[in-house]
Each structure stands twice: as C-alpha cells, then as structure tokens.
MARMIVO-721723 format. One record per residue (C-alpha): residue in one letter; x negated, z negated, y negated. Coordinates in Angstrom, 3 decimals, padded with zeros to 6 digits. Example, Ala and Ser with C-alpha at 12.3 -4.5 7.8 and 13.67 -1.06 7.14 Angstrom:
BEGIN
   aa       east         up      north
    A   -012.300   -007.800    004.500
    S   -013.670   -007.140    001.060
END
This chain:
BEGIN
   aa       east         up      north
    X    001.075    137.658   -034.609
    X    004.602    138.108   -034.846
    X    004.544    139.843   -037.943
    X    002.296    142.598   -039.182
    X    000.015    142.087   -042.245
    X    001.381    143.709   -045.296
    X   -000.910    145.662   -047.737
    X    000.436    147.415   -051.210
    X   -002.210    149.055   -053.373
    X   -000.601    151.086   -056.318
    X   -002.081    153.142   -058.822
    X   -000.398    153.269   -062.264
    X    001.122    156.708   -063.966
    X   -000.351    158.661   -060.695
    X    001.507    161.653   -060.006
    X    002.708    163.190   -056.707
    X    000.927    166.266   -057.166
    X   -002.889    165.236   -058.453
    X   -003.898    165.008   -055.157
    X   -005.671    166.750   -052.297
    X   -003.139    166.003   -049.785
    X   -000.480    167.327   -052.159
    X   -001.431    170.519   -052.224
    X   -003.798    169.736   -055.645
    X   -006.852    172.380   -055.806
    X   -009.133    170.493   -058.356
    X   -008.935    166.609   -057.515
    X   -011.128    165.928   -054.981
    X   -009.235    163.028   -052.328
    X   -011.013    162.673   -049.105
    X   -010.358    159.201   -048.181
    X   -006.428    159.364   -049.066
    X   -006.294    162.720   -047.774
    X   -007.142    161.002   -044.421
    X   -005.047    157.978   -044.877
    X   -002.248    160.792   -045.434
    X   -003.239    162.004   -042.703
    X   -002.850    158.820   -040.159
    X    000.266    157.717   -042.194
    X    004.176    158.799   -042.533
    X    003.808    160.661   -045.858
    X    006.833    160.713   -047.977
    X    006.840    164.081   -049.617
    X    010.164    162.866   -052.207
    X    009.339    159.437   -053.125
    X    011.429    159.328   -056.823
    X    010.478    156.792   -059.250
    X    013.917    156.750   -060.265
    X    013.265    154.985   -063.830
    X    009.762    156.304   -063.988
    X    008.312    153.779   -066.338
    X    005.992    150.987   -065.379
    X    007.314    147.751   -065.883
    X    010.849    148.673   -064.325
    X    009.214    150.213   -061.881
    X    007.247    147.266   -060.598
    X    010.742    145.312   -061.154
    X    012.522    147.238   -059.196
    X    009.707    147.034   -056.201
    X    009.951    143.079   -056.496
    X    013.280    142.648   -056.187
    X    014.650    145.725   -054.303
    X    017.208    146.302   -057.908
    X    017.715    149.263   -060.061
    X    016.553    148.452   -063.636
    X    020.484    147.746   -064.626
    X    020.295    145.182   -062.859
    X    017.427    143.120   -062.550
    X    017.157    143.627   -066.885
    X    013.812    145.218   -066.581
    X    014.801    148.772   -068.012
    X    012.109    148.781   -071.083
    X    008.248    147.226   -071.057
    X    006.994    144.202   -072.073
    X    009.876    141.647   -070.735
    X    010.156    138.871   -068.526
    X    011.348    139.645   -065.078
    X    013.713    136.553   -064.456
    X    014.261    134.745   -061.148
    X    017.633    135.926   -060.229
    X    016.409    137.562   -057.501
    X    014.591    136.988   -054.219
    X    011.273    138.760   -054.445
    X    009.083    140.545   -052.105
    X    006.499    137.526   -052.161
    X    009.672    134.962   -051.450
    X    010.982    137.195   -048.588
    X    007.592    137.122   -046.974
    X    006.827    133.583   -047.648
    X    010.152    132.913   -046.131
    X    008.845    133.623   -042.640
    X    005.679    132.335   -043.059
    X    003.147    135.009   -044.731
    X    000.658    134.404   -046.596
    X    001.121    136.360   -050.413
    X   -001.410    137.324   -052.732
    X   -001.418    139.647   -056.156
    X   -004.388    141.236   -057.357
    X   -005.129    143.071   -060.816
    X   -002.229    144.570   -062.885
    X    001.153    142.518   -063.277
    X    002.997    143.811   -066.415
    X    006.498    142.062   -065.420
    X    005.681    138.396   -067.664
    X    006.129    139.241   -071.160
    X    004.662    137.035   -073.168
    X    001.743    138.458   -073.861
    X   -000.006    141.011   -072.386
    X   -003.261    138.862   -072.382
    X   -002.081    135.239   -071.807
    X   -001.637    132.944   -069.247
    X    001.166    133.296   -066.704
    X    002.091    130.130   -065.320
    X    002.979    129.837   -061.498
    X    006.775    129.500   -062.043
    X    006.735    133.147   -063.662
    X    004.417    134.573   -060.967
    X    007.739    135.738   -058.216
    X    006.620    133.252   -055.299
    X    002.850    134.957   -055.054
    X    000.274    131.923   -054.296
    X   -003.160    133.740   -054.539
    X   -003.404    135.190   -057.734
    X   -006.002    137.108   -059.755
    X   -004.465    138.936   -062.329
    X   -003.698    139.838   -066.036
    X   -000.692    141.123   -067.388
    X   -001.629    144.400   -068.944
    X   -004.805    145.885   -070.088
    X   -005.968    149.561   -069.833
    X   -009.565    148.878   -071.119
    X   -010.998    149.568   -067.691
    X   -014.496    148.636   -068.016
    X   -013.922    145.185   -070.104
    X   -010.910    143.724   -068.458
    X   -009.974    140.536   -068.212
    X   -008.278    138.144   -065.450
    X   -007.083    135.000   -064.373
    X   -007.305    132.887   -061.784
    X   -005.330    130.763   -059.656
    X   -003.766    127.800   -061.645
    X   -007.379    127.971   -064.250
    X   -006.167    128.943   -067.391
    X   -009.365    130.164   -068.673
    X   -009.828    134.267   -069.212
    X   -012.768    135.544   -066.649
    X   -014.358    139.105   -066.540
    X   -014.483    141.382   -064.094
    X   -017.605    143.127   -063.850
    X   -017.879    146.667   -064.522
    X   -014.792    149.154   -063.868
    X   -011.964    146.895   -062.998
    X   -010.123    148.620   -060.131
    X   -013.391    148.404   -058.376
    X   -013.614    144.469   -059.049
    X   -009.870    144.312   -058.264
    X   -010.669    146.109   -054.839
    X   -013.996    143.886   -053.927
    X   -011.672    140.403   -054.590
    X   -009.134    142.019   -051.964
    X   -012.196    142.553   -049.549
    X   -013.069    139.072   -050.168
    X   -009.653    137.621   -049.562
    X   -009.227    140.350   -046.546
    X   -012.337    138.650   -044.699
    X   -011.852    135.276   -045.883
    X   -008.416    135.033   -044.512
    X   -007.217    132.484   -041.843
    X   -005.314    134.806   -039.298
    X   -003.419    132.030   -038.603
    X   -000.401    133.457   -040.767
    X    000.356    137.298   -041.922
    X   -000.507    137.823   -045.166
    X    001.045    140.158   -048.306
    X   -001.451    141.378   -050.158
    X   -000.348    143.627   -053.295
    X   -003.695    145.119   -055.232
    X   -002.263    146.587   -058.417
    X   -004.584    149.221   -060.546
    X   -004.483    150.103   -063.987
    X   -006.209    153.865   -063.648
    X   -005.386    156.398   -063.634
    X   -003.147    155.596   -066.744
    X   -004.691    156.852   -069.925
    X   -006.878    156.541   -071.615
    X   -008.391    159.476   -069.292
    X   -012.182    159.293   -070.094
    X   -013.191    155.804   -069.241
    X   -013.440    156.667   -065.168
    X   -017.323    155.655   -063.908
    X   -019.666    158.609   -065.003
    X   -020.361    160.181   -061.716
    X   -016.633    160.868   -060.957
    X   -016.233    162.336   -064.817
    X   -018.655    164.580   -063.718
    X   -017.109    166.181   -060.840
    X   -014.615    167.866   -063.314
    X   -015.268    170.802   -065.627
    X   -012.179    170.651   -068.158
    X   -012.594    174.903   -068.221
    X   -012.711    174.977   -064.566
    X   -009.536    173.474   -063.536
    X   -006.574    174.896   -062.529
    X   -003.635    174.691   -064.428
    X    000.026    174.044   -063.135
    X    001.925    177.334   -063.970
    X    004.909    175.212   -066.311
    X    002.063    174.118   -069.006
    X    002.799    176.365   -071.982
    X   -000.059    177.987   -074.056
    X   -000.287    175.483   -076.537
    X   -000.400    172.530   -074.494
    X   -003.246    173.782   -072.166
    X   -006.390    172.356   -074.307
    X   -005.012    169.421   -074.715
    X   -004.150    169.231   -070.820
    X   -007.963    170.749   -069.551
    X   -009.098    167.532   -071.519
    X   -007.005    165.174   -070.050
    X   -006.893    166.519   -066.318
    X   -010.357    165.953   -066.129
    X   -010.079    162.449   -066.943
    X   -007.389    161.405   -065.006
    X   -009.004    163.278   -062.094
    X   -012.011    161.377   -062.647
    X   -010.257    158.214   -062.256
    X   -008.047    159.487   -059.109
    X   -011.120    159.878   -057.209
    X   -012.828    156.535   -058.304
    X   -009.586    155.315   -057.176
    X   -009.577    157.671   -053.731
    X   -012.797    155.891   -052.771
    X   -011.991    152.280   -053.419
    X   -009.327    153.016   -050.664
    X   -011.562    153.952   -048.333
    X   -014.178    150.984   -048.734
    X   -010.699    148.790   -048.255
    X   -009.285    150.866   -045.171
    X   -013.012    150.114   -043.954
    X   -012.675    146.811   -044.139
    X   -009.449    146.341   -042.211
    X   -011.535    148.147   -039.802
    X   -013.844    145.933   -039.729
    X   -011.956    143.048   -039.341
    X   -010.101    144.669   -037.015
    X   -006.979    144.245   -038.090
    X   -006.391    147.176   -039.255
    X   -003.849    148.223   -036.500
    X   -001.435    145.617   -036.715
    X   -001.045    145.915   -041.166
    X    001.300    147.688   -042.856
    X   -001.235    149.922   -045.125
    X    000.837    151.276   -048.127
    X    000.084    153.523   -051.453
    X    001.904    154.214   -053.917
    X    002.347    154.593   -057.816
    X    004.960    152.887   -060.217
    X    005.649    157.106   -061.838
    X    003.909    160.148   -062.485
    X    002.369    161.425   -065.577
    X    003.827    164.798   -067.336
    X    000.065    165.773   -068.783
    X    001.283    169.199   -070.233
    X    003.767    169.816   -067.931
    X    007.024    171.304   -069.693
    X    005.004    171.117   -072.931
    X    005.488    166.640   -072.363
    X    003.030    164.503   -072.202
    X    003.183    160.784   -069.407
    X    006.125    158.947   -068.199
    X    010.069    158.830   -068.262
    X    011.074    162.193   -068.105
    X    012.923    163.692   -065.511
    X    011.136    165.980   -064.407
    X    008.863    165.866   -061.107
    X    005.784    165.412   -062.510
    X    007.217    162.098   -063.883
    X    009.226    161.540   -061.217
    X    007.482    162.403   -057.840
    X    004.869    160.191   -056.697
    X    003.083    159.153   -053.733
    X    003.915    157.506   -051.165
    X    001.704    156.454   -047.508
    X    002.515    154.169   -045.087
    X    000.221    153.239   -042.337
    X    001.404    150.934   -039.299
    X   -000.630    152.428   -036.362
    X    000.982    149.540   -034.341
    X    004.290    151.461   -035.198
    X    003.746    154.559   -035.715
    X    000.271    155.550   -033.978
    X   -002.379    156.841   -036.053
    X   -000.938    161.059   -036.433
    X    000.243    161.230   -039.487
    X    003.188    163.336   -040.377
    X    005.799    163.969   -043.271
    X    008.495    162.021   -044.455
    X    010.871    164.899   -046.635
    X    013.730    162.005   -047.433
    X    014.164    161.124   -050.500
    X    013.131    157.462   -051.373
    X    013.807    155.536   -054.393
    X    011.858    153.091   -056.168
    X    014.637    149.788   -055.234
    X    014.036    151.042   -051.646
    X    010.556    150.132   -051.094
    X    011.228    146.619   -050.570
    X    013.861    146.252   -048.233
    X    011.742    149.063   -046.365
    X    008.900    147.162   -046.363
    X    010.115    144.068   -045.236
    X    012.458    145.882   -042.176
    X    008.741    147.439   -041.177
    X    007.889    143.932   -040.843
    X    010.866    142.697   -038.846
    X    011.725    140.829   -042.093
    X    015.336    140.295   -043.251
    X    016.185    142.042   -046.571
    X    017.927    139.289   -049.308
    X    021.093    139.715   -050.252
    X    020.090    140.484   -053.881
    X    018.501    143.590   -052.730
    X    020.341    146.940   -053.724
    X    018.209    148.915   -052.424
    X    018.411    150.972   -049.195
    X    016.162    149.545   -045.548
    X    014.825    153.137   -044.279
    X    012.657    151.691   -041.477
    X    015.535    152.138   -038.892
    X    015.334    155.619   -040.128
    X    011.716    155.635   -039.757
    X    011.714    154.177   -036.138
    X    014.068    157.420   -035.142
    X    016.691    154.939   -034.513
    X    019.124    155.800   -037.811
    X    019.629    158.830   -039.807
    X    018.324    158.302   -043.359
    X    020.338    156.020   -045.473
    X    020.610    158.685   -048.275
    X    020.228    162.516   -049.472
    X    020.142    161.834   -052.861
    X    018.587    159.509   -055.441
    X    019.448    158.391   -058.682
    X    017.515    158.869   -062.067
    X    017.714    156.899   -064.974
    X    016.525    156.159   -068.622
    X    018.204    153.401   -070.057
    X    016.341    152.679   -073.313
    X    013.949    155.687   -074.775
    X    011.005    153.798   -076.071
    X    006.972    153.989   -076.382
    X    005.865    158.061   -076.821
    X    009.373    159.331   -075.686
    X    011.386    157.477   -078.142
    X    014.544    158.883   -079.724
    X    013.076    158.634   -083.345
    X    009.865    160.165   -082.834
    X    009.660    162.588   -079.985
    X    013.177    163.241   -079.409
    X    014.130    160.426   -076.516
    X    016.859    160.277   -074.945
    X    019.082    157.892   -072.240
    X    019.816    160.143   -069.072
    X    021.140    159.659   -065.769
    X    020.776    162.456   -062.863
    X    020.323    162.864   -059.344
    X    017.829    163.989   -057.360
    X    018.472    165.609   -054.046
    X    016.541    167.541   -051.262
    X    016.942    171.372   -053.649
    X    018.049    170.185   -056.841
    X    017.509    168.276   -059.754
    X    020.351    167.523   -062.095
    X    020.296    165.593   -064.996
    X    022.879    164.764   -068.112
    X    022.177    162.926   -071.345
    X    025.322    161.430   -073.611
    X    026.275    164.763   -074.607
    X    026.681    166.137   -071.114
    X    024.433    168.021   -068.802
    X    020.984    168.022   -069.626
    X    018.842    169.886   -067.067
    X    019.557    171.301   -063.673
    X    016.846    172.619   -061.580
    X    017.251    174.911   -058.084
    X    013.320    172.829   -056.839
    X    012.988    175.024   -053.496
    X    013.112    178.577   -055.416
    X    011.626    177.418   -058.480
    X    009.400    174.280   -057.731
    X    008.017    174.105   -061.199
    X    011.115    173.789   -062.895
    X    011.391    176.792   -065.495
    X    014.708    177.898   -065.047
    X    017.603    174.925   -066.440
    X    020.739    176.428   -064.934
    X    022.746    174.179   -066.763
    X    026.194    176.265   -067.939
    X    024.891    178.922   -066.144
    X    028.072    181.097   -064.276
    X    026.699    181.759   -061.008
    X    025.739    177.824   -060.246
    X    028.820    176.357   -061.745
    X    029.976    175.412   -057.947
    X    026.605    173.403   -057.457
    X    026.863    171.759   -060.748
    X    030.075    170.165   -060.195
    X    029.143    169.133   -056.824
    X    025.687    167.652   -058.108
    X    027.772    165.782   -061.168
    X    029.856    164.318   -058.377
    X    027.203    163.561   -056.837
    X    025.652    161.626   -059.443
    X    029.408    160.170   -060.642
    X    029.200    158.423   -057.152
    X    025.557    157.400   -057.798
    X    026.741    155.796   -060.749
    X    029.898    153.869   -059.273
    X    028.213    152.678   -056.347
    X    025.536    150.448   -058.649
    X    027.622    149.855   -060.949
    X    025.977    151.660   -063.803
    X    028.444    152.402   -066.620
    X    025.440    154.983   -068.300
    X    026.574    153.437   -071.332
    X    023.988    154.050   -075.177
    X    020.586    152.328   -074.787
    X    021.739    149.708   -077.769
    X    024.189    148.389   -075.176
    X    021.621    147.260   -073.035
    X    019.453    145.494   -075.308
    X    022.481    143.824   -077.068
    X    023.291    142.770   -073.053
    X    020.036    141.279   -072.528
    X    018.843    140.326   -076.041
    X    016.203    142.325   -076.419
    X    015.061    143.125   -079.378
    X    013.294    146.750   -080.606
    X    011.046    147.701   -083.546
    X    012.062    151.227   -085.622
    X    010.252    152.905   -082.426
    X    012.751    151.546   -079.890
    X    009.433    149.792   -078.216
    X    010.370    145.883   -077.444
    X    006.939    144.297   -079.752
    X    003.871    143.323   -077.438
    X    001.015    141.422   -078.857
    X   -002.678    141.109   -077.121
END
C-alpha cells in the first residue's frame, strides 16, 4: 500500500484538560491514555476559532474561518476549496464520514445531497443533533431519516467497525467518525458511566470562582460521564484495526473541534480565549512512522494545520487553497516546526457568548509557547504569563513590569494578522461580506 490508511475520530466541545493523560484526576481514560501513550501527543493543539462549525471548516479545507466564510454556525461550507476527502480521493483513497457534519446549513435535520457532502463517498451522517440517545442519520444517496440504536456515538463507532472490516484493501481509505458527546447536554451519557462520577467528589480546577462551583460539580460529572463512554468506544475501534491488522500502517488520529469553559473563569462552553476553550487534544498514531512509544509534541498547532499535516503524514500533496501550515516534516525530525505561535480569533460573537446577552465580543490574539495575549476592538484584552500561572488568574494587560512582552506579543499577533490577511475588522463586516444574516442574538437562525 503506498499510502497509509487515514482515521479521524473527533469528539465535540472536549477539552484538553478532561482527561487522564492530561494530567485530569477525576475522568477516568484508560484506553486514550494508552493511545496517548503509543502516539505523538500534541500538548498545544489551539482551536484557534474555538467554535464548532468553523472548526470543522477549517479542518476540511486547511483555511482560517476568514477565509473559507465559516466564522459563525449553521452555514454552508462552499466549494471553493479542495477538501480533505478531494485531496485523498485525488490519489486514490477511499473516503468515508460518519456521525456529526454541522458544515451544510440547511437544516440541521435534512437531507444533504452529495454535491454538498466535500468529495466524501460513504456517508452516514446528520447534520447536527445533540439528543444522544434518539438520533437520527442518513444514508448514502437514501433520503429517508434512519435511527441509530441506543447512544449514538456508540452506533456511529459500530458502522466504522463495519466499514473497517468490510473494506476492500485494495485502496487506502479516509475514514472521519465525528461524535456529538461530550457537548452538552451533560446528563444523557449511558448510566453506568454517569455513575462513575460523584458531582461532590470531584476535583475542581483552582480558576472556578465560588459561585460557579455548583453549577460546575453538576456539569463535570456529566461531561465526564460521556468522556469515558467516549474513551471506550476508542478502544473497541483501536481493537479492531488490530484485528484486521492494519492497524500499523493507519494514521490513527483524535481530536476535538474546541474545549468547553464549564466554570472556568466564571464562563461557561466555547469561544473564549482562554485554554479551556482553546486547548484540546490532539493524538496521532502511525506506528509505521513513528513506532509505537509515544511521546510529546509541545508545538503549537492550529486548527487550519491539521489538514495539510495529515495529508504530508500520508505522502499526500497539500492543495494550493490550503493556508494552513504541513508539520509532518517537522514531525519526521527533518524540519524545525513551521511556527511558535498561533493565532486566535472570534469573528462574530453569537449563541451563549453573544454581545447582547452575555457580553460577546470579536477578538484576535496569539498564542505562543508562555503566553497568551489577546485584544478586542478597544485594545488589549487579556494577557496571560501560562508557564507561571497555568490557570490564567493574573491579566497583565497595562501592567508596568510586562510592557516589553506586550509589545512584542502585539507584534506578534500584528504579523499574525498580515500574513492571512485578516483586517480584524467589527463582526457586522463579516456577515454583510458573506450575507449572512443574524437574529437580535447575533445567532445565524437554524431550524430542525
């Protein structure tokens, strides 16, 4: 086989630090904390728009949200740009998508028709749903809404077994299996994992305030309930590449779209700039490549990098409508890494961190291997020194004795902002740009 299968499972709104291998003392991970520990573990992966359908935008076409027009949820990703699933095809894979697609826009329970499906041919899959145990799907070119039994990630994972062993071998395949857990709503994960987790036992991250740690107990024991429904659904699939034995020559990769603030900072899920939002896994397996000892990746990787990663892992040329950075030269030993810094971004505040109800705002920062540094319209926002205060309590912003590292990071981020072409400009802008059009909330309407 010249080129190496190609497996992306993702969880959505899973944070860097809920699990085992993180450094988390309540969640209970084994089977990823083994994958972590076979795989090159990325210990700064940055969603740098940490929302989910730009995320999964800007892991299609390798773009920041700017550019590929997917900065806010519930729009159609258009066909500018060469995809993941074209790339592959290109050379002769195989491409399938499985579960969770969020990137049509039309409804979040309709139909997608093959031309609005970004070149994948197998497909099982709904737009958007996060009723977990009555979710819907459909199938291939059958427009007709089936069911999938019981918790859906674990159907989801069971149709990638199936299409794992039922698979030719004749030609690589991309397989992409796409969960909706451990999103809220928190308390739907299958009983037995809800009760591994006393809300009053947990341990609390030292930057939830007072009032906010109820509220966080409650949902922490949820979304840990679904993390390790989730943790062992990847270890009945990493047992069947085993048993298929193919499991040495596939590219095994997990990851999340963003994190989830749950208390954190007083803030509650996605598109904040802070880590909890912004960190989030990231494993990749190729014991072809890289043996079967894991170890840890500290450069920072941005969202728009994945792809043109993935694809130079799989001796795969990246399209020219990629703007991301290829880090598997870097990853080979052959390179240094293509960047020190990434680049954060909030284009449009909409959903529960709008600018009319909660206070929204569009940002821009940078995120580098120490610090976190983030401005707003106004100015500077936020600026964070992450090695001596990893939990991000002390904004330096303005403050005397940093001023030298602030203007440095702000040139940082200046640069950031030339080299994509990213004029920061109001979030109006960008709707007026693409046509988009908002309710009072800021939230582009969705219907069912």
């Amino acid at each position: 086989m010249s080129h190496p299968n190609l497996i992306f499972i993702f969880a959505d709104q899973l944070r860097y630090q809920a699990l085992g291998f993180a450094g988390d003392p309540n969640v209970q991970t084994p089977h990823l904390d083994q994958l972590a520990g076979e795989s090159l573990n990325f210990t700064h992966a940055i969603s740098g728009c940490p929302v989910c359908c730009p995320a999964r935008a800007s892991l299609l076409t390798g773009q920041y949200p700017h550019q590929h027009g997917v900065f806010v949820n519930d729009v159609n990703l258009g066909t500018q740009a060469v995809s993941l699933a074209q790339a592959c095809a290109a050379v002769g894979y195989d491409t399938a998508y499985i579960g969770k697609w969020h990137l049509d826009g039309h409804g979040r329970s309709n139909y997608i028709p093959t031309e609005r499906r970004q070149g994948f041919d197998f497909w099982q899959v709904l737009e958007c749903t996060h009723d977990y145990n009555h979710s819907y799907f459909y199938t291939g070119n059958d427009p007709t809404r089936r069911l999938w039994q019981g918790y859906d990630a674990a159907g989801q994972t069971r149709a990638a077994q199936q299409y794992i062993r039922a698979h030719s071998q004749q030609n690589p395949f991309l397989l992409v299996l796409s969960w909706g857990p451990p999103h809220n709503p928190y308390e739907t994960a299958p009983e037995p994992y809800r009760r591994m987790y006393d809300p009053a036992r947990l341990t609390l991250r030292s930057n939830i305030p007072p009032h906010a740690e109820a509220q966080a107990r409650q949902d922490l024991a949820g979304y840990y309930a679904h993390i390790s429904a989730l943790d062992a659904l990847v270890g009945d699939l990493a047992e069947t590449l085993e048993q298929m034995g193919i499991a040495e020559e596939t590219v095994f990769v997990f990851w999340s779209d963003h994190g989830d603030m749950l208390g954190s900072q007083g803030e509650w899920r996605k598109q904040r700039p802070w880590d909890e939002s912004i960190r989030v896994p990231l494993l990749i397996r190729y014991p072809t490549m890289f043996g079967r000892t894991g170890r840890q990746v500290e450069a920072l990787i941005n969202t728009p990098d994945l792809m043109p990663t993935l694809l130079g892992l799989c001796d795969i040329p990246a399209p020219s409508t990629a703007a991301g950075a290829d880090y598997s030269a870097y990853l080979k030993g052959r390179s240094p890494a293509p960047a020190d810094s990434v680049l954060l971004a909030c284009y449009q505040p909409f959903g529960e961190y709008n600018r009319v109800q909660h206070g929204g705002r569009e940002y821009r920062g940078v995120r580098t291997a120490r610090y976190t540094y983030v401005r707003d319209l106004d100015g500077p926002w936020l600026m964070y020194d992450d090695m001596d205060d990893p939990y991000q309590l002390n904004n330096l912003v303005g403050t005397p004795a940093t001023a030298g590292v602030q203007a440095e990071l702000a040139q940082r981020l200046d640069a950031l902002l030339a080299h994509y072409a990213d004029d920061f400009a109001p979030g109006q802008s960008y709707l007026d740009r693409w046509g988009y059009q908002v309710d009072a909330t800021g939230t582009v309407p969705y219907t069912d």
